[in-house]
Steps between C-alpha positions, in 0.01 A plus 500: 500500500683692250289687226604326107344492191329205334650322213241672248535814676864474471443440074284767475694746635816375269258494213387889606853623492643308229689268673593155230547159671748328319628182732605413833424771652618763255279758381584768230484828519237745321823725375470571137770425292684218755463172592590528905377218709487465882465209706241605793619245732762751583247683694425268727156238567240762515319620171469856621859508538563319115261792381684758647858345380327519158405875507846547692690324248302682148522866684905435575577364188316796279650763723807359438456457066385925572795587655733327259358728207 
């Protein structure tokens, strides 16, 4: 038995960090400034890992805006 997150647990923790569902899967990032959306099925079935991605995904992308300036 592998250790997930419910549905509302899942929502609550995108709602926490700031994470935007938009459709199919897509969710936009809390970046300021931007409109970046990521689909979370690239991380695979589990919501832990679709969290994760999320973080993943916001923390690579505004390293990458820093570095550029």
């Amino acid at each position: 038995m592998s250790r997930d997150l419910t549905r509302a647990q899942f929502r609550a923790a995108c709602e926490r960090a700031g994470f935007v569902p938009e459709m199919l899967g897509y969710y936009r990032l809390p970046i300021p400034g931007q409109h970046i959306a990521v689909n979370v099925f690239n991380a695979g079935d589990r919501r832990r890992d679709r969290l994760a991605y999320l973080h993943a995904e916001t923390e690579r992308i505004t390293q990458r805006e820093a570095a550029a300036r």
